[in-house]
Backbone bond lengths (Angstrom), bond angles and torsions (degrees), N, CA, C in turn:
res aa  C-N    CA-C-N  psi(-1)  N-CA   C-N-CA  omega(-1)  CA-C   N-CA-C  phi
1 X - - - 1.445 - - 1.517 110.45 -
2 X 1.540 108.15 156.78 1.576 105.42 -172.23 1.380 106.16 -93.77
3 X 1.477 136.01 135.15 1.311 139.84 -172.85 1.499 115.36 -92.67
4 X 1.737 108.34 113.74 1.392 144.87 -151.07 1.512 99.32 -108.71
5 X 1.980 108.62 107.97 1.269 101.66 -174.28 2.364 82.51 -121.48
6 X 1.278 85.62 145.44 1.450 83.83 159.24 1.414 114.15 -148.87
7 X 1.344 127.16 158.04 1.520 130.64 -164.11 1.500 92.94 -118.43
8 X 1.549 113.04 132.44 1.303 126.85 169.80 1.374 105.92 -122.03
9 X 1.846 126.55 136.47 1.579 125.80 -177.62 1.615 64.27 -94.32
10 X 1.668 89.85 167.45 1.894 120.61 169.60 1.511 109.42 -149.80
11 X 0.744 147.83 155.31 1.740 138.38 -167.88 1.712 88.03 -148.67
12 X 1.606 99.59 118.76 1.722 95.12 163.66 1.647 105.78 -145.94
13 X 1.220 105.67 167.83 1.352 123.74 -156.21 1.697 104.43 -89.22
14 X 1.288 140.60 125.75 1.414 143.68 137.74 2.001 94.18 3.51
15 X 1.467 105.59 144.98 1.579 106.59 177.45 1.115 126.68 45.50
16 X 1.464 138.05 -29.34 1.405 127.67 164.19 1.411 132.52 -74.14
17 X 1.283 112.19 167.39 1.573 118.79 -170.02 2.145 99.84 -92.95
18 X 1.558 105.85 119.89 1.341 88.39 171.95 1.794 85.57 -120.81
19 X 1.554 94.83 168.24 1.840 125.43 -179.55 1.310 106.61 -91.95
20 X 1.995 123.35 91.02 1.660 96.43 163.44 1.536 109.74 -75.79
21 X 1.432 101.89 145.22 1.650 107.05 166.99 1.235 134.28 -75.86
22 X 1.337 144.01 168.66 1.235 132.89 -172.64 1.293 101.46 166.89
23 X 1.081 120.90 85.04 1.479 130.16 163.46 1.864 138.41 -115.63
24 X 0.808 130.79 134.66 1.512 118.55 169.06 1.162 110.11 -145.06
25 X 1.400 123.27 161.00 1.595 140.58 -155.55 1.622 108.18 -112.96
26 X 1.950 130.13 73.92 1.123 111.90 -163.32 1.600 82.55 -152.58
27 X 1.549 95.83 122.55 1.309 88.32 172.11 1.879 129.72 -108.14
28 X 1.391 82.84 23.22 1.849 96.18 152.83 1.251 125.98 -83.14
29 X 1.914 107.94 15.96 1.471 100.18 -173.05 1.373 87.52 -106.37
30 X 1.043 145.07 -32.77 1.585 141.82 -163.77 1.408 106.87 12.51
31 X 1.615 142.52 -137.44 1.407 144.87 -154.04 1.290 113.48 -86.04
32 X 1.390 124.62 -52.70 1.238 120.66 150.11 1.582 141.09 -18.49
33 X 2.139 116.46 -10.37 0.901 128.84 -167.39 2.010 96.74 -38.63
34 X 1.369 97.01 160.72 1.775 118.13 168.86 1.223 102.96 -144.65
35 X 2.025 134.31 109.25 0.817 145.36 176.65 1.548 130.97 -120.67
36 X 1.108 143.36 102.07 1.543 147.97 -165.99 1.600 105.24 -101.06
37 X 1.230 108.44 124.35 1.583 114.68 153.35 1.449 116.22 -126.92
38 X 1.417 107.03 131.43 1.447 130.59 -154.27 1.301 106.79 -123.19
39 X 1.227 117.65 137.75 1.806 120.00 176.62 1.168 88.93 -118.61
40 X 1.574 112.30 129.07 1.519 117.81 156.04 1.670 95.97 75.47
41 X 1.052 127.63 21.17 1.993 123.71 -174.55 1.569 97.63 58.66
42 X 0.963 144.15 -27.00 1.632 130.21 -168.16 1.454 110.08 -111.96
43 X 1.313 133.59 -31.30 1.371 114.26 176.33 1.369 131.95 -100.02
44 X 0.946 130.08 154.52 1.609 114.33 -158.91 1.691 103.17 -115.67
45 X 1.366 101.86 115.17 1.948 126.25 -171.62 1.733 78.70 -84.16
46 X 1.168 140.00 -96.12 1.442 146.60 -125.86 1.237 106.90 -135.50
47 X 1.468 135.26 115.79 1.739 140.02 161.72 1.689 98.93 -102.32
48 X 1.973 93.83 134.32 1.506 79.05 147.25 1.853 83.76 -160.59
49 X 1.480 86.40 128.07 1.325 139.35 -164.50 1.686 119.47 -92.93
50 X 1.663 124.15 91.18 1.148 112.22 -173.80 1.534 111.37 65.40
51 X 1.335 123.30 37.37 1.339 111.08 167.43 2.031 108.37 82.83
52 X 1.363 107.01 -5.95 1.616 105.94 -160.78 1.741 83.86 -124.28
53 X 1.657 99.94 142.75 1.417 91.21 169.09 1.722 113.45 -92.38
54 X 1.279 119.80 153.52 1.473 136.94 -166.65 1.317 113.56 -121.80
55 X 1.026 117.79 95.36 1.554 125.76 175.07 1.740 128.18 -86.06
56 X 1.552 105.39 -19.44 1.046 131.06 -154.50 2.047 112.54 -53.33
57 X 1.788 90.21 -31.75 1.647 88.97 155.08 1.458 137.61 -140.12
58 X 1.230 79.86 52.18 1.927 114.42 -175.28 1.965 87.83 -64.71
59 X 1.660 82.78 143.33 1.517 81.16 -178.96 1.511 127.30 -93.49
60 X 0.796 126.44 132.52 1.699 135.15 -152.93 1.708 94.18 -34.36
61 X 1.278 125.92 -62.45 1.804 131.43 -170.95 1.881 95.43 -50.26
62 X 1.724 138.17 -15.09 0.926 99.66 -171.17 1.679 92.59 -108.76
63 X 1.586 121.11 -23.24 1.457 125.46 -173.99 1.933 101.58 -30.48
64 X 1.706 81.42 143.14 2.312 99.34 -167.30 1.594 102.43 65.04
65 X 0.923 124.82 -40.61 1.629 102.57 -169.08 1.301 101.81 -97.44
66 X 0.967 152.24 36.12 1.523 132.94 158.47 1.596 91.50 -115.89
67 X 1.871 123.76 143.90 1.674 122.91 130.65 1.543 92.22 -141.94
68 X 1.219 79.85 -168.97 1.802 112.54 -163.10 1.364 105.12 -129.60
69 X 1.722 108.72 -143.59 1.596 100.32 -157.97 1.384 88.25 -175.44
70 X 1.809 114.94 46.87 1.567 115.51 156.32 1.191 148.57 -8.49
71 X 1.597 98.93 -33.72 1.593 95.59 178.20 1.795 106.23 -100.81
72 X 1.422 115.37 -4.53 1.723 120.27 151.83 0.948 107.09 -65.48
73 X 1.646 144.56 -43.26 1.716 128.38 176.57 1.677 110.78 -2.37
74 X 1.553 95.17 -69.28 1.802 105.63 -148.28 1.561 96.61 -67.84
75 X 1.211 130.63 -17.14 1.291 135.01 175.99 1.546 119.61 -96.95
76 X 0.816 97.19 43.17 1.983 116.63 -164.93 1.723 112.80 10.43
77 X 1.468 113.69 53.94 1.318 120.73 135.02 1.254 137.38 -92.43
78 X 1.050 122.15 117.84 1.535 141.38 -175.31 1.865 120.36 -90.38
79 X 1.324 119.34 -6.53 1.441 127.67 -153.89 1.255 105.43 -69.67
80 X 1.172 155.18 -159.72 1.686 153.32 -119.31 1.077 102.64 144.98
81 X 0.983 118.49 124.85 2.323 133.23 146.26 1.593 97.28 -46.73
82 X 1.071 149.28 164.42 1.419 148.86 81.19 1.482 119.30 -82.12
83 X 0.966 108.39 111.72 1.468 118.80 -178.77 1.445 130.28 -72.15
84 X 0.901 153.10 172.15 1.567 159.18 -170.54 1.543 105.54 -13.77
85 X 1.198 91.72 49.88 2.059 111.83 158.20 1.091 98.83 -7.87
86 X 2.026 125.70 134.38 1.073 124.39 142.92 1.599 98.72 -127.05
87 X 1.377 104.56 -171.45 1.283 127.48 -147.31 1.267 108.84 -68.09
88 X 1.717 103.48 -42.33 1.485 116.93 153.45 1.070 147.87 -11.08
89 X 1.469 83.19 -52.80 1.922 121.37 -158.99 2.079 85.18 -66.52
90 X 0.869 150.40 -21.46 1.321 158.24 -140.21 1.630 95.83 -75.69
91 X 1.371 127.49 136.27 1.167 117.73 146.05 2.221 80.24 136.50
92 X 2.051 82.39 -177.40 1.535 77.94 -161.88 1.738 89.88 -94.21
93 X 1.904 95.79 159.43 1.312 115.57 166.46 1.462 106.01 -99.85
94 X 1.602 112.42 169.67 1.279 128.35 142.58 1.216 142.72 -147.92
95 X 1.227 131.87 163.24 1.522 124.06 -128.39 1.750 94.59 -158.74
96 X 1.715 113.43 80.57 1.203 136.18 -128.46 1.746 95.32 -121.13
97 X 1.092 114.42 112.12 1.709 126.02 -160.58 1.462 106.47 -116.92
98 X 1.736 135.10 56.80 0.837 141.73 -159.54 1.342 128.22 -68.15
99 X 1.474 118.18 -17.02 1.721 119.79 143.66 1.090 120.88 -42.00
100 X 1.427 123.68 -43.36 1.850 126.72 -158.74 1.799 96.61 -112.64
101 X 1.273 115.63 -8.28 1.094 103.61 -177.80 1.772 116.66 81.89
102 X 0.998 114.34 7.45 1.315 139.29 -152.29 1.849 120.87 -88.12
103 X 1.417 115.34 81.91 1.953 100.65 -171.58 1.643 96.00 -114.07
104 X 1.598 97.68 148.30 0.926 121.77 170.92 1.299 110.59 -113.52
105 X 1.314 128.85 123.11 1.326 118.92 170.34 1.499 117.53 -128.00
106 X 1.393 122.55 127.00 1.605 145.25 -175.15 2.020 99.25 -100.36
107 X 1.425 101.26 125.39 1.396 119.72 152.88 1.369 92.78 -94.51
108 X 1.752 103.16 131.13 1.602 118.97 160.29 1.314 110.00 -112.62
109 X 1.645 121.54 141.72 1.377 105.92 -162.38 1.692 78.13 -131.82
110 X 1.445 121.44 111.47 1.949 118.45 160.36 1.223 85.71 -89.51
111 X 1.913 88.45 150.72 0.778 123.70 147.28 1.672 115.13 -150.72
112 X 1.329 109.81 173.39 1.701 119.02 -151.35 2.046 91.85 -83.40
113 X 1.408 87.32 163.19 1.657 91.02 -170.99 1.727 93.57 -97.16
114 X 1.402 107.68 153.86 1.586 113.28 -162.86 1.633 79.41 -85.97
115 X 1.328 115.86 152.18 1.308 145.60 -179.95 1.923 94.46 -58.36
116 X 1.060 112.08 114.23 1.699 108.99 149.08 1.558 117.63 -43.58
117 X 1.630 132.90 -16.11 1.234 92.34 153.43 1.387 116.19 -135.73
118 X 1.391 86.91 78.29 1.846 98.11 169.68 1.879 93.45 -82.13
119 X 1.252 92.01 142.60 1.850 96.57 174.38 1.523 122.40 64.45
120 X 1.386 122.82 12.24 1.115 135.87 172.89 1.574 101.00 -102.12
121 X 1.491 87.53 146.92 1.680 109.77 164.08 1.815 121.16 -63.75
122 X 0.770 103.50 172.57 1.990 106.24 168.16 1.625 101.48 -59.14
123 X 1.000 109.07 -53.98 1.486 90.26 -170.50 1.462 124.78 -90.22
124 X 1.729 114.83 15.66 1.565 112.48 148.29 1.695 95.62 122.70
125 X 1.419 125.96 -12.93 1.160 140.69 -160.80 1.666 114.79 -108.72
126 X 1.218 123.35 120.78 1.487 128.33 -162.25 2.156 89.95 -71.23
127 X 1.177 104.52 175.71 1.136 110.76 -161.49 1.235 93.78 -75.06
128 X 1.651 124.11 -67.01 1.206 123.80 -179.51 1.344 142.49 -35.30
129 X 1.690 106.82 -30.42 1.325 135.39 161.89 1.559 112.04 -54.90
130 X 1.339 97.22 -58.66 1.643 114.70 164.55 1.424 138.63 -11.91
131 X 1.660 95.71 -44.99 1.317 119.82 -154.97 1.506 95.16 -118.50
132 X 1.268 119.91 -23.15 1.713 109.25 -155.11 1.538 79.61 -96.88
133 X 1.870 141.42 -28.44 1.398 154.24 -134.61 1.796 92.64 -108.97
134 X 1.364 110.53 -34.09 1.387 111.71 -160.07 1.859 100.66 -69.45
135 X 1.664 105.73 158.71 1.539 135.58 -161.00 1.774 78.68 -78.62
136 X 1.092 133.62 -40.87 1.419 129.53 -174.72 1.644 121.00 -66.92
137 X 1.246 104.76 96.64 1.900 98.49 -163.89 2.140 93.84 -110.90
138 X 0.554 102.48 -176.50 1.617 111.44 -172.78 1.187 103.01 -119.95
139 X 1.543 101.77 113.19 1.500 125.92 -173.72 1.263 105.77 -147.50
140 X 1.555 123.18 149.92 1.517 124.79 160.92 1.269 111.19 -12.35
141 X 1.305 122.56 -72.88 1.445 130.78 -140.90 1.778 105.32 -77.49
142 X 1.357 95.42 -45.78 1.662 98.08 177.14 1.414 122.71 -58.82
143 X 1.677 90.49 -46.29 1.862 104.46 158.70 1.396 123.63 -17.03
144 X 2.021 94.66 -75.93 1.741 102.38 163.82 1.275 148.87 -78.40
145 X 1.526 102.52 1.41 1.619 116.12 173.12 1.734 83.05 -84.01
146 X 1.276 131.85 -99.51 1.555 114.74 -170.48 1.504 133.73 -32.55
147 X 1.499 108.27 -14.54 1.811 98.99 156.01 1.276 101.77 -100.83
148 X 1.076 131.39 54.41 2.099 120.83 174.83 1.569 70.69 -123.07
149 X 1.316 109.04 -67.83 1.166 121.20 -163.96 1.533 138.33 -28.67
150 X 2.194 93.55 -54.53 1.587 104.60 154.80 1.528 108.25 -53.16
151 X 1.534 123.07 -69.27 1.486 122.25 -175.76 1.058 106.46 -12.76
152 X 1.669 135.65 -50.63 1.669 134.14 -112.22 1.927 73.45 -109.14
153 X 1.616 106.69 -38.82 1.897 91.30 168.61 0.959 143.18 -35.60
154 X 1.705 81.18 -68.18 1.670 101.87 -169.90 1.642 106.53 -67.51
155 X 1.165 106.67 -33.15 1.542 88.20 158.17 1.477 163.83 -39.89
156 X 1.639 76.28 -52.17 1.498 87.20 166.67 1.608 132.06 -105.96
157 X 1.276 96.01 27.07 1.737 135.71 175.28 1.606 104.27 -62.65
């Protein structure tokens, strides 16, 4: 068989859960599946071994945060949770299908989530919000209380 590499970017956030993918369409894999996920080619994120998943030398930085989706096996999905992403987590995976000869490889790029209040006021409200939300609406009267008001400047200018 001819050996099928493809590169996927993924962008995920500090603390959230992102999905690497990993799928193929072969139905000589049935229960017997043999599946490797690799960080960096040397450390091992996800085994699943004879159809059974294998954790046994999962590398300590991924132990609790990695699962899968066992009963997709027989339907040749291979994809993984990574769980509460850190910064770490950065760099490429692979997702290594050694019956078919078959790698998939994903660059994951974290990065941190922009603060909810970038561009907000003190009290939590973007400016524009500000203005359309504010007790001050445009009416006659307000009209002429803020031109008395300039007058009462330039006056005393």
């Amino acid at each position: 068989m001819i050996n099928k590499v493809f590169l996927k970017e993924i962008e995920a956030v500090v603390g959230e859960s992102i999905i690497l993918p990993c799928s193929h369409r072969e139905e000589a894999l049935q229960d017997t599946v043999t599946v490797f996920w690799r960080y960096r080619d040397s450390k091992t994120v996800y085994d699943i071994i004879s159809g059974v998943e294998w954790l046994r030398e999962q590398e300590a930085a991924f132990r609790g945060r990695v699962q899968s989706f066992p009963e997709e096996w027989k339907k040749g999905h291979f994809s993984i949770i990574l769980n509460n992403v850190r910064e770490s987590d950065s760099g490429q995976y692979t997702c290594f299908i050694p019956k078919l000869n078959h790698q998939k490889k994903l660059q994951l790029n974290v990065k941190f989530k922009v603060p909810a209040a970038a561009g907000l006021l003190g009290n939590g409200k973007k400016p524009a919000e500000e203005l359309k939300n504010s007790n001050v609406k445009p009416s006659p009267q307000n009209l002429l209380l803020f031109s008395a008001v300039l007058a009462l400047i330039f006056l005393h200018v």
